[in-house]
N, C-alpha and C positions, 0 to 999 in steps of 0.2 A: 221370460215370456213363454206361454208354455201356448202350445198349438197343439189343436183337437183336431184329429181326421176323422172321418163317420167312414166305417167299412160295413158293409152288406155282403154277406154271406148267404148264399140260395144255391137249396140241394135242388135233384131230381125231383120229377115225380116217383112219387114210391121209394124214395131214400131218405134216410135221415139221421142228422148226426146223434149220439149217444149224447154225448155231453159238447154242447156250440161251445161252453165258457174255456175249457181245455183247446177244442179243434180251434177255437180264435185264439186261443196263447200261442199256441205252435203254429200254426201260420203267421203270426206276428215275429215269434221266433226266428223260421226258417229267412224271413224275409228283413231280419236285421231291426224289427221297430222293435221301439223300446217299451212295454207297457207299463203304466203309472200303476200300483196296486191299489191307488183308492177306485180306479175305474172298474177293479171287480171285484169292489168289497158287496157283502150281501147286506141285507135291510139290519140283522142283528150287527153284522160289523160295524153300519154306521149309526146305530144306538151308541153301542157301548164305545166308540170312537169320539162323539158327544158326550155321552154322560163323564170321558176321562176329561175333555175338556172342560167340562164344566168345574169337575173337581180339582181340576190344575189352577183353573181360574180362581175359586173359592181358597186353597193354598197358597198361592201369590197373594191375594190381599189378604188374609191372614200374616203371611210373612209380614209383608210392608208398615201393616199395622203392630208388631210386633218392634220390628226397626225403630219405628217413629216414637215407639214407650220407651224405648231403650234410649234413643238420640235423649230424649225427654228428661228420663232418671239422670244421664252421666252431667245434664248442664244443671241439675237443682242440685245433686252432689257435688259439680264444683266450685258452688257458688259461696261462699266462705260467711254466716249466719251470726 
């Protein structure tokens, strides 16, 4: 079970962080959470994070179908003609 807390981060007037995605890592740090890495993956991360899984998926049934020739071949082969 995975639990999402929403943190809100709000500088001064006239201040402003360089980079929020770091100053929220290390305040998550300092403060013991643990942060998930898909929560700061960027819009290209989660293309090609997709496009791997899609290709994992299209591999697996490639495999399976592969399997299934093989299970196929060894029972016409043992079948005595």
């Amino acid at each position: 079970m995975r639990l999402r807390i929403g943190l809100h981060v709000s500088c001064q007037p006239g201040k402003s962080f360089q980079n929020n995605a770091t100053t929220l890592m290390a305040l998550c740090l300092m403060s013991g959470i643990v942060v998930d890495p898909t929560m700061t993956a960027t819009v290209s991360d989660v293309r090609r994070l997709k496009a791997l899984e899609d290709e994992n998926a299209r591999l697996k049934k490639l495999l399976a179908e592969q399997i299934l020739d093989n299970a196929i071949l060894k029972d016409v082969a043992a079948k005595k003609w």
